[in-house]
C-alpha positions as CSV (number, residue, x, y, z in Angstrom):
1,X,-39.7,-4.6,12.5
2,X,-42.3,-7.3,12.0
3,X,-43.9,-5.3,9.7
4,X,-41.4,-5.3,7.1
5,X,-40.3,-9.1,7.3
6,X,-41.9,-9.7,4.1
7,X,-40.4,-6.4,2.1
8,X,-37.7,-6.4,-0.9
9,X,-34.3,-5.6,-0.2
10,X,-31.6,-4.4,-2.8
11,X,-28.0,-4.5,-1.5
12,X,-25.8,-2.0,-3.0
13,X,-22.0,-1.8,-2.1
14,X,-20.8,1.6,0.1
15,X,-17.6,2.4,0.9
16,X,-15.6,0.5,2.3
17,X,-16.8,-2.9,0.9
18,X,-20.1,-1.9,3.3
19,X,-23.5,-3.5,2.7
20,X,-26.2,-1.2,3.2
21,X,-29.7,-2.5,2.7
22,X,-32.4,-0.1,1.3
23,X,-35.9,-1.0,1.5
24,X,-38.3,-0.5,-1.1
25,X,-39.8,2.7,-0.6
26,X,-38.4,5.1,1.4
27,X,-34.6,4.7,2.5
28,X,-34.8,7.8,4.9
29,X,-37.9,6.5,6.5
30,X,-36.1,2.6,7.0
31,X,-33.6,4.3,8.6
32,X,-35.8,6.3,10.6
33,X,-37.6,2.9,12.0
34,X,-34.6,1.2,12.4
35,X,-32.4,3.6,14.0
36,X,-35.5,4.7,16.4
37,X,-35.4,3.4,20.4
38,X,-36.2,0.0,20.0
39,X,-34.2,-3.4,21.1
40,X,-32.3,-5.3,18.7
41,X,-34.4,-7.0,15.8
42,X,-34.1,-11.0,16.5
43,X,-34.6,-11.3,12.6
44,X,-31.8,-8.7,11.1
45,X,-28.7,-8.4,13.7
46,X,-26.7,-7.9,11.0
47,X,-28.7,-4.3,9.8
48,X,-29.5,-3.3,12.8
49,X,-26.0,-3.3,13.9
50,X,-24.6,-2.1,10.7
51,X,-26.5,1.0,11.2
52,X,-25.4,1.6,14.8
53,X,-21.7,1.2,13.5
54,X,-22.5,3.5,10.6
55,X,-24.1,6.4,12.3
56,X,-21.1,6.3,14.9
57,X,-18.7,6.4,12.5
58,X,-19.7,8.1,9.4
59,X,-18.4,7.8,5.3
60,X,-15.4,9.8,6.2
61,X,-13.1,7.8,3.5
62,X,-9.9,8.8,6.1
63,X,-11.2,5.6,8.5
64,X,-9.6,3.3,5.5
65,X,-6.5,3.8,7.1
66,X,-7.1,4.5,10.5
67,X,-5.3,2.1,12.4
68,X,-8.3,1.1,14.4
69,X,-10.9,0.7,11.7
70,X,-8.2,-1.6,10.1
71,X,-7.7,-3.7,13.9
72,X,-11.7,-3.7,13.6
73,X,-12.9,-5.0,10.4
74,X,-9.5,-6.6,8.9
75,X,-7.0,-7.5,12.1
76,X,-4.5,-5.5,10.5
77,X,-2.3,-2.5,11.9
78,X,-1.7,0.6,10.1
79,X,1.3,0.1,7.8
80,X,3.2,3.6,9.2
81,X,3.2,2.0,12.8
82,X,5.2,-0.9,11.7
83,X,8.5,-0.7,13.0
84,X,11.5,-1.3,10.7
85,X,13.5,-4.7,10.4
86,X,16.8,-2.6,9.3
87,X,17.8,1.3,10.2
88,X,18.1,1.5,6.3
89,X,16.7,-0.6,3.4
90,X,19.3,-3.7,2.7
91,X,18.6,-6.4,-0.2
92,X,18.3,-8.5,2.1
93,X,17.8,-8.6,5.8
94,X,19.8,-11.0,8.0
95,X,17.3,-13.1,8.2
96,X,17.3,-13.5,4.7
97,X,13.7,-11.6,3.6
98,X,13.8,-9.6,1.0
99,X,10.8,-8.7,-1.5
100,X,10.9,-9.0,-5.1
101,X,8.0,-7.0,-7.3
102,X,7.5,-9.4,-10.2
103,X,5.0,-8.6,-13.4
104,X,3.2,-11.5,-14.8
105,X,2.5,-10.0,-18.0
106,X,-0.8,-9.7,-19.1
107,X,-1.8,-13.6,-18.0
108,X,-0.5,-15.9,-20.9
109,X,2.3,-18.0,-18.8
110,X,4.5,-17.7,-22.1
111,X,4.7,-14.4,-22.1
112,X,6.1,-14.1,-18.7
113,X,9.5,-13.3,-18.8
114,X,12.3,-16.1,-18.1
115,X,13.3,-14.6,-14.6
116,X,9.8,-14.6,-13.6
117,X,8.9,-18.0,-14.4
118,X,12.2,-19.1,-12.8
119,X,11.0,-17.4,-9.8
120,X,7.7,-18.5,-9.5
121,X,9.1,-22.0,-9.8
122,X,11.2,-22.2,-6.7
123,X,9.3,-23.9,-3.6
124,X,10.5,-21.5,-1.1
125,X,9.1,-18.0,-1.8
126,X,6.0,-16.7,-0.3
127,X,4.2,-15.1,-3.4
128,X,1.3,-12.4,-2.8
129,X,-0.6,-11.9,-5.7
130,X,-3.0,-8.9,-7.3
131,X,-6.7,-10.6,-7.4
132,X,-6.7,-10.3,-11.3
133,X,-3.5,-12.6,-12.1
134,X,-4.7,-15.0,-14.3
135,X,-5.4,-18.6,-13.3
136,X,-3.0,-19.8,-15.7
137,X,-0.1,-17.8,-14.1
138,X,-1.3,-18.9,-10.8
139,X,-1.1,-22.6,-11.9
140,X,2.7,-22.0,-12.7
141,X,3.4,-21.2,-9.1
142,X,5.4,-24.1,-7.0
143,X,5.0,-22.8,-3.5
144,X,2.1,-23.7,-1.4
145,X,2.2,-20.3,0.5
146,X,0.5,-17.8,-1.8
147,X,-2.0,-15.4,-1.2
148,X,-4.4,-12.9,-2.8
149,X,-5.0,-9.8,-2.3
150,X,-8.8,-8.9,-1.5
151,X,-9.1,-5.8,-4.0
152,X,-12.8,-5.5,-4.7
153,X,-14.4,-2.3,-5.2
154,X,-14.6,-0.2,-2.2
155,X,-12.2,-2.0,0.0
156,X,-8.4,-1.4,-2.3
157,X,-6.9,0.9,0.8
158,X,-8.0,-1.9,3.3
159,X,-6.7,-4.2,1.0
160,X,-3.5,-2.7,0.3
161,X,-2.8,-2.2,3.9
162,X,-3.6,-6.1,4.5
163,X,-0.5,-6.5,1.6
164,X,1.8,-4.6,3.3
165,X,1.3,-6.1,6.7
166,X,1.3,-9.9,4.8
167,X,4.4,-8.8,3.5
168,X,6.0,-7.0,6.8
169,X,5.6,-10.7,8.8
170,X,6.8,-12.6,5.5
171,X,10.0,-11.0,5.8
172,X,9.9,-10.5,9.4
173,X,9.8,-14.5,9.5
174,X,12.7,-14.4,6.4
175,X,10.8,-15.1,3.4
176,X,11.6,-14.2,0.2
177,X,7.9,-12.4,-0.4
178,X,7.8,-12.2,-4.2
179,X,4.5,-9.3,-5.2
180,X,3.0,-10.7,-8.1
181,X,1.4,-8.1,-10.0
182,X,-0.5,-8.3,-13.1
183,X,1.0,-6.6,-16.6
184,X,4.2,-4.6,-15.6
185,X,4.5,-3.2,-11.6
186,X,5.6,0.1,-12.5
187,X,2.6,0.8,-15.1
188,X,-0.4,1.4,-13.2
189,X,0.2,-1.2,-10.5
190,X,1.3,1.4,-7.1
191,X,4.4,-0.5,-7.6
192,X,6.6,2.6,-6.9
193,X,3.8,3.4,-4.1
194,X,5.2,-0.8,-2.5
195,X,8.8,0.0,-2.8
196,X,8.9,3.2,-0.8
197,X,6.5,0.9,1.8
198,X,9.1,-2.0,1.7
199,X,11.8,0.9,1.9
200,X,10.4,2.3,5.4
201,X,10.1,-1.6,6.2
202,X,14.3,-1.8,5.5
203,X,14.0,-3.5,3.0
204,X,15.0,-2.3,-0.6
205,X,13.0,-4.3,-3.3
206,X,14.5,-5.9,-6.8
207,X,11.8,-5.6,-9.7
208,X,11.7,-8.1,-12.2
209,X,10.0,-6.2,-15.2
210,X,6.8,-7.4,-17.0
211,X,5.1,-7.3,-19.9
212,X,2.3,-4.2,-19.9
213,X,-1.0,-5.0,-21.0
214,X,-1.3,-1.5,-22.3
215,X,1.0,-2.8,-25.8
216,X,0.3,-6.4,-25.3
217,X,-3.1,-6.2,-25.5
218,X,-4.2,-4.5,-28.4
219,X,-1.7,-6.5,-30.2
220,X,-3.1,-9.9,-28.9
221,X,-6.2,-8.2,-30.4
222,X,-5.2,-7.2,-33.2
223,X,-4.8,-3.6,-33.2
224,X,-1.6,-1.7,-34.2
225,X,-1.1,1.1,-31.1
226,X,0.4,2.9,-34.2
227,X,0.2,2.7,-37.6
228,X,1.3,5.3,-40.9
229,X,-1.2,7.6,-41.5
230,X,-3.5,6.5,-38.3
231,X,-1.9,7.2,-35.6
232,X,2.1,9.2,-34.9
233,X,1.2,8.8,-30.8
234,X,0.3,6.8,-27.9
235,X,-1.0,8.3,-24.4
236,X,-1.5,5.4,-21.9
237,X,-4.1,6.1,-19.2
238,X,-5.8,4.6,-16.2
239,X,-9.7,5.1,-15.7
240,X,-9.3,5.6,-12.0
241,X,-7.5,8.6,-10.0
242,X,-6.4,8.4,-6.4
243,X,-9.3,7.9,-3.9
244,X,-11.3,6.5,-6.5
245,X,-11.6,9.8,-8.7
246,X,-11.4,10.5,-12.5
247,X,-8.3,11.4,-13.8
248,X,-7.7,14.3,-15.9
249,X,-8.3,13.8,-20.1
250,X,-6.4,13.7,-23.2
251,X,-7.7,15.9,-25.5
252,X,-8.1,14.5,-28.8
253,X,-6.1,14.5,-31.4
254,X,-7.0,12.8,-34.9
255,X,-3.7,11.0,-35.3
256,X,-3.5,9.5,-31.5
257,X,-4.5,6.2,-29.6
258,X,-5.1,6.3,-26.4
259,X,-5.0,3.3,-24.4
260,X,-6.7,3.0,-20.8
261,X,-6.1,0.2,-17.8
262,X,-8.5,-0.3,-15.2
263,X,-11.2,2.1,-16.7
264,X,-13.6,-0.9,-17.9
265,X,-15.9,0.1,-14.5
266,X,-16.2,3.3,-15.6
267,X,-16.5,3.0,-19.6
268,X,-19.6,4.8,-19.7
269,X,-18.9,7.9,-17.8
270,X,-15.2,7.9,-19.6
271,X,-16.8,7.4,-23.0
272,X,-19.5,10.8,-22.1
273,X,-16.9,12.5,-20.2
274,X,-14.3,12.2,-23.3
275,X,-17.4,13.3,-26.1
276,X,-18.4,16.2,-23.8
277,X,-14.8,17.3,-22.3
278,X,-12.5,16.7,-25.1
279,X,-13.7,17.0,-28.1
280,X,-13.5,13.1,-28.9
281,X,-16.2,12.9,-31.9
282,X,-18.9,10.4,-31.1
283,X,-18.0,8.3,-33.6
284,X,-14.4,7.7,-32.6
285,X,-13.6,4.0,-32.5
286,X,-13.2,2.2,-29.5
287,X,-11.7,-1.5,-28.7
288,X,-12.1,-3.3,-25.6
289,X,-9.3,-6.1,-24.9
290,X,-11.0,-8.5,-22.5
291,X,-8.5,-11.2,-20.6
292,X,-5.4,-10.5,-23.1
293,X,-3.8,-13.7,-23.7
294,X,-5.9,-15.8,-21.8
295,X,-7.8,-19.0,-23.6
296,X,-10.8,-16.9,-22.9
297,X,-9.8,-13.7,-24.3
298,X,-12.3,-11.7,-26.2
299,X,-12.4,-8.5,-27.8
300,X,-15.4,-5.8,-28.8
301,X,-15.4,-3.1,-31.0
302,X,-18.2,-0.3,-31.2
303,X,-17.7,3.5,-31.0
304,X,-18.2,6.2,-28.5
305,X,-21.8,6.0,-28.4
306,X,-22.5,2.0,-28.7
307,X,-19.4,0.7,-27.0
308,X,-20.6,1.0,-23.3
309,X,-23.6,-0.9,-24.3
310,X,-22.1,-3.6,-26.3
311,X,-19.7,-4.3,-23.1
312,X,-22.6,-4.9,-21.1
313,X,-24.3,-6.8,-23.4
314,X,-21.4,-9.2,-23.4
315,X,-20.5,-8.8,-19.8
316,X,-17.2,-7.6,-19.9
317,X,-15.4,-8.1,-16.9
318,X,-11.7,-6.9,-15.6
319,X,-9.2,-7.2,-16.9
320,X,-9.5,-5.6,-19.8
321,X,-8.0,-2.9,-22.1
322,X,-9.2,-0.1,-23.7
323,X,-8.1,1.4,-27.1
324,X,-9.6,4.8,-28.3
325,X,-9.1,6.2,-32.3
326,X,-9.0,4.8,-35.2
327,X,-6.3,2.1,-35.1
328,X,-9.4,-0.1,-33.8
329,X,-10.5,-0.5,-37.4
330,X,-7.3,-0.5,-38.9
331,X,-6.8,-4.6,-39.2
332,X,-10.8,-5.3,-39.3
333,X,-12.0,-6.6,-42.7
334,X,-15.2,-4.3,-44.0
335,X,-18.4,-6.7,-44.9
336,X,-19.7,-6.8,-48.4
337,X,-21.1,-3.1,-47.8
338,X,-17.8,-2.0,-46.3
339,X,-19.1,-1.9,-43.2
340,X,-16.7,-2.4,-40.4
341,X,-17.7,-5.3,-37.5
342,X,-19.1,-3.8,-34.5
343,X,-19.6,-6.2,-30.8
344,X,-17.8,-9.1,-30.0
345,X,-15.2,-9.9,-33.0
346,X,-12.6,-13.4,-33.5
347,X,-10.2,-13.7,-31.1
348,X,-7.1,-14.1,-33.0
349,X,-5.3,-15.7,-29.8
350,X,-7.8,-18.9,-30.3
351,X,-6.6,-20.0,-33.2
352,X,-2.9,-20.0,-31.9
């Protein structure tokens, strides 16, 4: 072990939010040394351990939800073990728990609508929020008792299992838990997936509705979903399938915008994937939609080819929307040459 104390290491995130450490050179021969009889490294614990753990239990994705990988690495019980707090759902159990599924919108507080911002003002509530509600939605929250959920990449079953169960003792205690999702629950945000969950709980859930990102924000960047002569249709989309695969495509269709959530991690694989399997010419416009409605909202244009690029040359982060075809250019001035802008362009929301 003492003979690699002074290598480089690259972590990479596997699996399960699992840190694997590679070491320059040869990763099969790293794990050869390490995994070979010898006594625990004094200097690396952690990697040594990790690979003990990893070989015993393998990258089968099913041990997400196995009840005792969750009572491992989270403290949480499986979600289908849980038994129910009624022997069919009620509004409201005697205790007085309930669950409400509220949408914040897509994170400008005055676009939430007036139900939800009465809602998040009562003291009261418990509120579990998504980890990409804005800051400025959070700040409108009375209650002291709020959590987020822990949704990075490779840990969202873990993480939705830990929701459930926060939400189980919440009204198991009498709580009114109010799941505060980003843009509108039913659009992308598994909130159908929560209310059969809070069903089997016995507990039926009221959904107060919100606005969707997927029309909010292209227009908070300008861009008309539709327009005459552009675009007749509008396909929304989301860039990620169940179990983390891609989702089938829209073929193109000149006169169309499509519109995708949760797909900026995967922009350039969509981008090749929609030039190579449906027909979507290179040159087909492309908007991204970064923070809609947030003071630090920011929007980049490009095409097929140059938009992955320009995204990670100005670090675009979730949340943000995507908007394919040619609505993009609709509103965007030409230059003296007629040339459309390409990158970062104004954000029309800072001047408001």
């Amino acid at each position: 072990i003492n003979q690699i104390k002074n290598a480089r290491f690259v972590i990479f995130h596997i699996d399960a939010a699992r840190l694997i450490h590679f070491c320059r050179g040869s990763a099969a021969g790293f794990f050869g040394f390490c995994c070979a009889n010898h006594s625990q490294p004094p200097k690396i614990p952690t990697i040594y351990s990790w690979i003990q753990r990893w070989k015993s239990r393998g990258k089968n994705q099913e041990l997400r939800t196995n009840k005792k990988f969750n009572n491992d690495e989270w403290g949480i019980p499986d979600s289908n073990t849980l038994e129910p707090l009624a022997p069919s759902p009620v509004n409201e159990l005697p205790n007085k728990g309930k669950v409400t599924l509220l949408g914040s919108g897509p994170g400008d507080p005055d676009l939430l609508t007036m139900k939800a911002y009465r809602l998040l003002q009562d003291p009261n509530i418990m509120v579990i929020a998504d980890r990409l509600v804005s800051k400025e939605i959070m700040d409108v929250i009375a209650t002291k008792d709020v959590k987020t959920a822990r949704k990075l990449p490779g840990c969202s079953e873990l993480a939705q299992e830990e929701i459930y169960w926060w939400v189980y003792k919440g009204i198991k205690k009498g709580k009114h838990v109010v799941r505060l999702k980003i843009g509108d629950p039913f659009v992308f945000g598994r909130g159908g997936e929560e209310v059969l969950k809070f069903r089997r709980f016995g507990v039926e859930s009221s959904v107060v509705p919100g606005v969707s990102a997927a029309f909010s924000a292209p227009l908070l960047g300008s861009i008309p979903v539709t327009h005459r002569g552009v675009s007749n249709q509008v396909v929304m989309c989301t860039g990620y399938g169940r179990n983390n695969t891609s989702p089938d495509l829209i073929r193109y269709h000149e006169e169309q915008t499509i519109v995708f959530l949760m797909a900026v991690g995967k922009l350039r694989d969509l981008c090749q994937r929609l030039i190579d399997l449906a027909g979507y010419p290179s040159k087909t416009p492309v908007a991204i939609i970064e923070r809609a409605g947030c003071p630090d909202q920011r929007t980049v244009v490009g095409n097929m080819e140059t938009i992955p690029t320009i995204a990670e040359e100005n670090n675009i982060k979730p949340p943000s929307t995507i908007v394919v075809g040619k609505v993009v250019n609709v509103l965007l001035e030409a230059d003296e040459a007629g040339q459309k802008p390409i990158g970062l362009v104004q954000n029309f929301t800072a001047s408001l």
